[in-house]
C-alpha positions, -999 to 999 in steps of 0.1 A, spaced: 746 -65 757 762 -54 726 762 -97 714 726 -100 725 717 -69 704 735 -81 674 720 -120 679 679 -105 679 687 -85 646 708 -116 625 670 -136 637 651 -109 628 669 -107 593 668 -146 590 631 -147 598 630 -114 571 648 -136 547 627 -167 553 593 -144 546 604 -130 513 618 -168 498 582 -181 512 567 -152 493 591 -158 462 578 -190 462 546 -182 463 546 -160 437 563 -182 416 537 -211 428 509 -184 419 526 -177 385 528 -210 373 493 -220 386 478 -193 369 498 -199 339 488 -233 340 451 -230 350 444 -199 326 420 -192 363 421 -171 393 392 -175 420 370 -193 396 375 -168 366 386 -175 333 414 -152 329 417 -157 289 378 -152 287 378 -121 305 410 -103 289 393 -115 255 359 -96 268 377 -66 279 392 -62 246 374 -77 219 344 -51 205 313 -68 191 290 -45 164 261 -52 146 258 -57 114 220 -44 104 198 -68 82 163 -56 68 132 -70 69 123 -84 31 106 -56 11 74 -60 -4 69 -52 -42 44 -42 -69 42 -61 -96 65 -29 -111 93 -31 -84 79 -5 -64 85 -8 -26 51 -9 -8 65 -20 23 98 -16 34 125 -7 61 141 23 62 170 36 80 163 67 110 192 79 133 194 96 164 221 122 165 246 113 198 276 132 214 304 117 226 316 134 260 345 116 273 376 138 268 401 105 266 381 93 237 397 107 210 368 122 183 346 138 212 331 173 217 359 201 218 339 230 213 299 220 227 286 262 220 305 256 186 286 227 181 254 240 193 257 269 168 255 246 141 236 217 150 206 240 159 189 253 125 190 217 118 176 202 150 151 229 156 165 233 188 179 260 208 218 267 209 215 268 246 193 234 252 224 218 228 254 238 244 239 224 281 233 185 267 270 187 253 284 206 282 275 176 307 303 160 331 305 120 333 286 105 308 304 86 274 279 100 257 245 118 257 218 115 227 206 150 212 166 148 221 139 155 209 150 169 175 181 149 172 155 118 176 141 92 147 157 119 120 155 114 85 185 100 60 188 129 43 191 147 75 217 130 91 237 134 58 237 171 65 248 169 97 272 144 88 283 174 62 291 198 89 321 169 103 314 182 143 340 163 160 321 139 184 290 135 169 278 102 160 244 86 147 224 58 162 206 36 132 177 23 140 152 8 115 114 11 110 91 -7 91 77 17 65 48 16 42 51 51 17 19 46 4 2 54 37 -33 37 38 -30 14 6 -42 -21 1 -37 -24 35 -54 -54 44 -37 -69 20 0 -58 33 -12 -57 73 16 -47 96 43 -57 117 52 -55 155 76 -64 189 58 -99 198 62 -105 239 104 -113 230 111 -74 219 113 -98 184 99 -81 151 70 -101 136 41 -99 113 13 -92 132 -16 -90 102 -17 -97 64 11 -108 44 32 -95 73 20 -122 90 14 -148 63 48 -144 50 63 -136 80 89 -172 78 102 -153 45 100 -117 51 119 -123 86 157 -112 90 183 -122 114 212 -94 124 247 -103 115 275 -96 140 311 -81 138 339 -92 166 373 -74 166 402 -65 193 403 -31 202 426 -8 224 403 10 255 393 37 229 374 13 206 401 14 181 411 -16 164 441 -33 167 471 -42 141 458 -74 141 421 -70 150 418 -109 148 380 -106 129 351 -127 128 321 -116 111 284 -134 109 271 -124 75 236 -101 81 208 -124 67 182 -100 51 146 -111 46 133 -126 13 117 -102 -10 79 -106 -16 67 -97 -56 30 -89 -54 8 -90 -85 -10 -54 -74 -3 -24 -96 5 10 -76 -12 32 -98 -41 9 -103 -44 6 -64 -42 45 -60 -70 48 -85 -92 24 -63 -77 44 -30 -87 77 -39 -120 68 -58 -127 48 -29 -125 80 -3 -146 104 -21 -173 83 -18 -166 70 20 -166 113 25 -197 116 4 -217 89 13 -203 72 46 -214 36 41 -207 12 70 -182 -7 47 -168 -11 13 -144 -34 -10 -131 -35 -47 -111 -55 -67 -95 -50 -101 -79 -77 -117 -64 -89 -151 -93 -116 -168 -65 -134 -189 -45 -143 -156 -61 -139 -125 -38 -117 -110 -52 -91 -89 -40 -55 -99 -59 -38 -67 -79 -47 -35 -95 -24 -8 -117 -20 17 -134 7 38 -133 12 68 -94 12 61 -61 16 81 -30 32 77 -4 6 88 22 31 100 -2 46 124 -25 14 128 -57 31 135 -73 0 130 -116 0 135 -119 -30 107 -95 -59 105 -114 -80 79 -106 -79 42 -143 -79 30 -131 -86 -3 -120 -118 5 -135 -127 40 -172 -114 37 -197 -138 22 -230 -121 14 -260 -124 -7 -243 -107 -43 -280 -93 -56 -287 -91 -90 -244 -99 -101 -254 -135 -95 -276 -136 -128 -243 -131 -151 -237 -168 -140 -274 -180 -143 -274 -165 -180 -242 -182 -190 -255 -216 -178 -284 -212 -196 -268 -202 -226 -247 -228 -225 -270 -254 -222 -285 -240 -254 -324 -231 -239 -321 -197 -237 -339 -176 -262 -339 -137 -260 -363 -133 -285 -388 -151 -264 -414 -135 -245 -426 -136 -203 -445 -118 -186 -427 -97 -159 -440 -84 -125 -449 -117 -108 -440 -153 -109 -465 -179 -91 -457 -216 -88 -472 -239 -66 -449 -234 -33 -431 -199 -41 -439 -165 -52 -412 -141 -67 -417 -103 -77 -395 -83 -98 -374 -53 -78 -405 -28 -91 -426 -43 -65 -439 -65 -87 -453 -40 -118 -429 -52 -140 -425 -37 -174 -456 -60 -189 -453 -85 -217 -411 -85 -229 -384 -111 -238 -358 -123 -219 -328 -99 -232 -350 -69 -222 -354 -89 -188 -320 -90 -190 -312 -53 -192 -342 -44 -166 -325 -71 -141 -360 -89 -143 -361 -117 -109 -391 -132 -132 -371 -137 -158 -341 -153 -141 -365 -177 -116 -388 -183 -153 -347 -195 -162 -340 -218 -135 -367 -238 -131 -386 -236 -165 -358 -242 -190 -322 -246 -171 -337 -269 -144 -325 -265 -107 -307 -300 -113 -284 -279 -139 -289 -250 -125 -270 -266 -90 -244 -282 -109 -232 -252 -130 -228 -235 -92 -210 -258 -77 -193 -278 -101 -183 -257 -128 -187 -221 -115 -169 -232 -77 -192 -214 -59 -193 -239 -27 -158 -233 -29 -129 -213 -16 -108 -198 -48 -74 -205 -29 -60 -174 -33 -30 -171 -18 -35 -141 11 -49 -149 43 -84 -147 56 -108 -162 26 -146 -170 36 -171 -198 35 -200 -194 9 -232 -209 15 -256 -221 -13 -288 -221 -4 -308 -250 -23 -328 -265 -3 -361 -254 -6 -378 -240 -40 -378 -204 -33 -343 -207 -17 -333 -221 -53 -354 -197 -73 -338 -170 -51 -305 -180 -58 -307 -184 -92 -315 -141 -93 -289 -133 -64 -308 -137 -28 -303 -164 -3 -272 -179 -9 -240 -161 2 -210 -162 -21 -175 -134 -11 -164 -106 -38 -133 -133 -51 -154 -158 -59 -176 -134 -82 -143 -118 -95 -126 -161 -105 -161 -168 -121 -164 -136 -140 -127 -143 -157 -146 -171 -178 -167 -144 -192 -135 -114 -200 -116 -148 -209 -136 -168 -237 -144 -193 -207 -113 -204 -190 -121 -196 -153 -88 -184 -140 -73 -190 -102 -70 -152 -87 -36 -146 -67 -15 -117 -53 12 -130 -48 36 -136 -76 74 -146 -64 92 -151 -29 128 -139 -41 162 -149 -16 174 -117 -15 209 -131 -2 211 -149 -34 183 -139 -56 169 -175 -59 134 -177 -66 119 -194 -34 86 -199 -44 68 -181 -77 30 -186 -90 19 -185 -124 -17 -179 -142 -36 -212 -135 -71 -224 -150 -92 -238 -125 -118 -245 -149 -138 -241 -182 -173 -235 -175 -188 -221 -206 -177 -223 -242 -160 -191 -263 -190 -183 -279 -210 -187 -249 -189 -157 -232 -192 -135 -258 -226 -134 -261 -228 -129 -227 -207 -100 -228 -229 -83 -250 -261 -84 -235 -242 -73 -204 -232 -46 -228 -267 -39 -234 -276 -39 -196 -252 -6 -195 -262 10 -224 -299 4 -225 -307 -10 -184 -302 -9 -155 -264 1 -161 -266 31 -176 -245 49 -149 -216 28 -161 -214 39 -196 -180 52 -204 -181 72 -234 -152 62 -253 -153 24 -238 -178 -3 -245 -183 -17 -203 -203 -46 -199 -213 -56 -166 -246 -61 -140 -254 -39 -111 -265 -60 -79 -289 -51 -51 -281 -74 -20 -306 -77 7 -293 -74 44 -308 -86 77 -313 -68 110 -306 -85 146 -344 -98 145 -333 -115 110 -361 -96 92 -348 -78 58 -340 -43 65 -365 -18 51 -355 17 39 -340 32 6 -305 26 10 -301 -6 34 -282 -29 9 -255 -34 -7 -251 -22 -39 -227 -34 -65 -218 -37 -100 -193 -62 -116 -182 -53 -150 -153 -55 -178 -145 -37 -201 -133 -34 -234 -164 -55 -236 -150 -75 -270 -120 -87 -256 -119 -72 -219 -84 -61 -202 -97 -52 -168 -124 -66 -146 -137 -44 -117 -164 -54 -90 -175 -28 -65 -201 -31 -38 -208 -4 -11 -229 -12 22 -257 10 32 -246 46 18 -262 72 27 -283 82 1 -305 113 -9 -334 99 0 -354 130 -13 -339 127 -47 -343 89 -41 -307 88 -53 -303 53 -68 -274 30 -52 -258 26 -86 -244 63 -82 -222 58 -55 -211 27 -71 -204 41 -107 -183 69 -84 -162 40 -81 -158 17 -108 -160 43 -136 -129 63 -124 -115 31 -114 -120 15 -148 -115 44 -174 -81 53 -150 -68 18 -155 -77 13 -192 -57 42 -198 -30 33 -175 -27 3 -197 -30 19 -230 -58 8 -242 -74 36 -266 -112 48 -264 -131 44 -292 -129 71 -317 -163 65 -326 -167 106 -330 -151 136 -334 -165 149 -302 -154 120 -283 -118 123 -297 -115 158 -282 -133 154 -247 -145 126 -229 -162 132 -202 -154 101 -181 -124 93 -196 -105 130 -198 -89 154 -221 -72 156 -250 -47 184 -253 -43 206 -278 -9 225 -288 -14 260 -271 18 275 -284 10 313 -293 -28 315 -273 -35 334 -253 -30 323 -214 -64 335 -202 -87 324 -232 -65 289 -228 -68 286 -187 -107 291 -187 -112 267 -214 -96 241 -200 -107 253 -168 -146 245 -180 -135 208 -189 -124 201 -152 -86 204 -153 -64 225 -128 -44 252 -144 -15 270 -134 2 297 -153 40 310 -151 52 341 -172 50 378 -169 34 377 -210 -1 368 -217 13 345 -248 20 307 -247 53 295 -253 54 258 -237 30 235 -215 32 202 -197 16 179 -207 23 179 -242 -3 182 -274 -23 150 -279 -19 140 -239 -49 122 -226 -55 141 -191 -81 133 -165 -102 154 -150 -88 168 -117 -50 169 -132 -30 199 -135 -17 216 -165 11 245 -166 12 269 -189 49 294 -198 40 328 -211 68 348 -226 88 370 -203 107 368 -169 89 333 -149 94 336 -108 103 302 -92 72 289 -76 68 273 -39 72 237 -47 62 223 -13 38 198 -14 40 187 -48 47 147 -61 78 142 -83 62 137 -111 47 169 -106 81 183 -99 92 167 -131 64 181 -152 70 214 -138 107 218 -145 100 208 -180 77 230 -186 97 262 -170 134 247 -190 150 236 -161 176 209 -160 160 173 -147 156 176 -109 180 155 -85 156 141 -60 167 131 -20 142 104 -5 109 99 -12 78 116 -10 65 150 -14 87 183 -20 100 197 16 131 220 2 140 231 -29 174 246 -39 161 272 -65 145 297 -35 109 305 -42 101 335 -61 137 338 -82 140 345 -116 142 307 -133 170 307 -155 170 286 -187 187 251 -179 190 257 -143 198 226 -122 174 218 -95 178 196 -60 147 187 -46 144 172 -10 111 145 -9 99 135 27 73 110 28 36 125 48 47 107 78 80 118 82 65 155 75 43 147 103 71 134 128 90 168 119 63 183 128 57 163 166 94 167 164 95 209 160 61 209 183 74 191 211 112 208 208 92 242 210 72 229 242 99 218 258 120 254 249 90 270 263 93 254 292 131 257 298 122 297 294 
């Protein structure tokens, strides 16, 4: 028995034996197979250990920035975070202390210690994101945070496209959006024109890591360089464009047309300093009702603006005489019948310039087919003047024109402004041979494509004639009988004391859905295009406004809502650009009345004699100082201010720190000089939000002052931000 026992276990050991060699060999077949094969079950063992370990990050690039023609960003990206908390306990830099955390994070989120402590309190998840105040915050913001060093928070960037100017030549700019591939893109505008340039492509970083994100000794890098989009340099002016913004609302408040559009641009180049339109957008909210640039891609009939061109043709051809007389009200021939705009009175028996300065339609169809010819008369519009012609300039959406010349009327009627359609760019490149002793000059907006990788030049456009349709001489005798149209005609709402404007107002008839002209007081458009200085002009504005809404009691001419355009368009840019009134008078030298104030040194006046002076001449005064005595003021003595700006005033005595909320930097700037304060340090962009001196402190002499800008819309996402934190509180309590 005792054999048997011993012969079962010595098999049972060998058969043991036999199962561990076959499963040594296995393993060792297993080993070198996998070492061999790199693969197990159809996976890639290198591939995955190189996933599991190897971190990838993004390196951020930015959409290309548009420019002014000063290097001011119009439309950029900027950086916004949203705050995150990192939970997991075997990471490191996470939360320690989450009511610690809470405690501080909470003035600064506008949210409540316990909504935080609970978010940072939460079991499982990496990490959680600190909602809704830690969302889409500001730059400056997140440096503060970053200031308080919380162990385990983090920031998310994200990037927005931004446009600080709010609604500003936005046709012009357009916006950008998520096309169907979650992809960035231009969806209107240059945005979209330019979009091949202004796009970016993200960069990557790859590096070995431990399981806590760490980087190893040798974190075996490789790095795809960011590739930021090209910068775009546009030929408009800011603070020529904010003139024509903000001119441009008081009259769509006061008179709410059913459209408008103005351009400003430089005679001697072509380059377009400012373009708008109403009804406008602003591109960061895209409250879009209108998406067509009218100032570009709206042909109409121009009205009366047409007969600059007719006059300089005429002149030109050497058979026009202003000395010579017509008779006005009615002109018969044969197949037509043309009345002037008085239905038909006229002004009797006078010559051509007075026809000229009453915007006669006699006079200019007497032109056209009595001494110009309608053979000439066609040729000057098409061949030399380009009318049947898109200008080329380089922005998107440019319309058709259509000359009407078939029939006599149709060319007596163009020849004064009616009939044919021409668009507002085509009158703005014709009218640059008249500012510009009679080179016609190409308008563009856009002046250089710049790599920003590299800072090549990609593409870059110069000033470019396009023509010579009139001689020197011929332009500037133009430009003085349009002189005379604004001093003695139909232009007198244009006269800038101090500057010599020359120009020619235009009333453009407008069909209804029958296509019948629409009757009534105010249903056309009414426009003026004009230059000015008028000997040697530096700007050249047109205006034209649809269908105001007129006092039709007062029978308030169309020109009034026009000249609330172009004159604080005009005398704002000519002084923008330095160019000096004419000190024709003493009067004028001291107060203009449409082109501002001169300043006087108020050193040792009194405030309140001082304050209602100025006061009476249409500035905004603010006064600082316990005294009634002046000891300082911004601006300086001799400043040229417009009407509507502010002036401070320092008395003697103790001065309390003002709330500066609100307020531009410039203003800033002019205030601190004004109270002897050090030059502010600014944070972002903007409008004041904080201030480091608190309000209502005694200002100390040479104080240093940090000022916090935030743009209107990221005031107004604060705002949501606090609004929607405090409904969601509420509803937690």
């Amino acid at each position: 028995m005792i054999e048997k026992k011993n012969s079962n276990i010595n098999k049972g050991a060998v058969i043991l034996s036999l199962i561990f060699v076959l499963l040594f060999f296995l393993l060792i077949g297993r080993y070198f197979y996998l070492g061999w094969t790199g693969q197990a079950e159809g996976v890639n063992l290198e591939e995955m250990a190189e996933k599991q370990w190897t971190r990838e990050a993004a390196l951020d690039a930015d959409r290309g920035t548009i420019f002014d023609r000063n290097g001011k960003a119009i439309a950029e990206d900027i950086p916004s975070y949203n705050v995150i908390a990192i939970l997991d306990k075997d990471y490191a830099n996470h939360i320690k202390d989450p009511a610690e955390a809470a405690s501080k994070l909470a003035p600064l989120l506008g949210m409540s210690e316990s909504r935080l402590t609970e978010l940072m309190s939460k079991e499982g998840p990496f990490q959680v994101e600190l909602g809704p105040g830690g969302k889409k915050i500001s730059h400056s913001k997140m440096e503060e945070i970053k200031a308080l060093d919380i162990s385990g928070i983090d920031f998310k960037r994200l990037t927005k496209r931004y446009y600080p100017n709010q609604d500003f030549a936005s046709h012009i700019l357009g916006f950008t959006t998520n096309n169907d591939e979650g992809v960035r893109a231009g969806a209107m505008g240059l945005e979209k024109a330019l979009d091949e340039y202004l796009q970016e492509e993200d960069g990557s970083l790859k590096y070995q890591s431990d399981r806590y994100g760490y980087k190893l000794p040798d974190p075996k890098e490789v790095i795809k360089e960011p590739k930021h989009g090209a910068s775009v340099h546009l030929t408009l002016d800011e603070k020529i464009q904010l003139f024509l913004e903000q001119a441009m609302n008081n009259v769509e408040e006061e008179y709410e047309p059913k459209r408008m559009m103005g351009i400003v641009a430089d005679p001697k180049t072509g380059k377009i300093l400012a373009m708008s339109n109403r009804p406008s957008f602003n591109p960061n909210v895209r409250d879009i009702t209108n998406y067509n640039n009218f100032a570009i891609g709206s042909a109409f009939e121009p009205g009366s603006t047409m007969k600059i061109f007719t006059l300089a043709a005429a002149i030109e051809e050497g058979v026009y005489n202003g000395n010579a007389q017509y008779q006005s009200g009615v002109y018969k021939t044969k197949h037509s019948r043309v009345s002037d705009h008085n239905n038909g009175r006229g002004w009797g028996k006078i010559t051509y310039d007075e026809g000229v300065q009453h915007s006669s339609n006699v006079a200019f169809s007497k032109i056209a087919k009595e001494q110009l010819g309608f053979e000439k008369l066609h040729e000057y519009l098409t061949e030399r003047w380009e009318f049947d012609e898109k200008t080329g300039i380089n922005i998107p959406g440019e319309a058709e024109s259509k000359i009407q010349f078939d029939w006599e009327i149709e060319k007596l009627a163009t020849a004064f402004g009616q009939g044919t359609s021409i668009t507002p760019i085509q009158q703005i490149q014709a009218a640059t041979a008249i500012a510009n002793g009679g080179k016609m000059m190409k308008p563009y907006v856009i002046d250089k494509i710049v790599d920003k990788n590299n800072d090549d030049v990609i593409k870059s456009y110069k000033p470019k004639v396009v023509g010579e349709p009139i001689s020197s001489d011929t332009s500037k005798q133009v430009r003085k009988l349009l002189r005379s149209v604004v001093t003695d005609g139909t232009g007198k709402n244009y006269n800038i004391e101090g500057y010599d404007v020359a120009g020619k107002t235009g009333t453009a008839q407008l069909y209804g859905m029958d296509g019948k002209i629409m009757k009534g007081h105010d249903n056309y458009i009414f426009s003026f295009l004009g230059m000015a200085p008028a000997d040697d002009p530096k700007l050249l504005v047109y205006v034209a406004i649809d269908r105001p809404d007129l006092d039709d009691e007062a029978y308030e001419s169309g020109s009034v809502p026009v000249s609330k355009v172009f004159n604080p368009v005009m005398q704002g840019g000519l002084q923008y650009l330095n160019i000096t009134p004419d000190e024709a008078s003493e009067e004028n030298s001291e107060e203009r009345s449409s082109s501002g104030v001169i300043l006087e040194d108020y050193e040792g006046e009194s405030s309140i004699s001082v304050k209602k002076q100025l006061e009476e001449k249409g500035l905004k005064v603010k006064v600082f100082g316990e005294g009634d005595r002046i000891v300082n003021q911004a601006p300086y003595a001799d400043t040229n201010v417009l009407q509507g700006e502010e002036v401070f005033l320092r008395t003697e005595g103790n001065v309390k720190m003002p709330d500066l909320t609100g307020m531009s930097r410039s203003e800033v700037l002019r205030l601190s000089q004004v109270l002897g304060l050090k030059t502010p340090e600014f944070t972002g962009s903007g409008f004041v939000s904080l201030q480091s001196i608190k309000k209502g402190s005694v200002v100390k002499a040479n104080s240093p002052l940090v000022v916090e800008l935030k743009t209107p819309q990221e005031a107004l996402q604060q705002q949501e931000d606090e609004q929607e934190n405090e409904q969601e509180t509420n509803r937690e309590e």
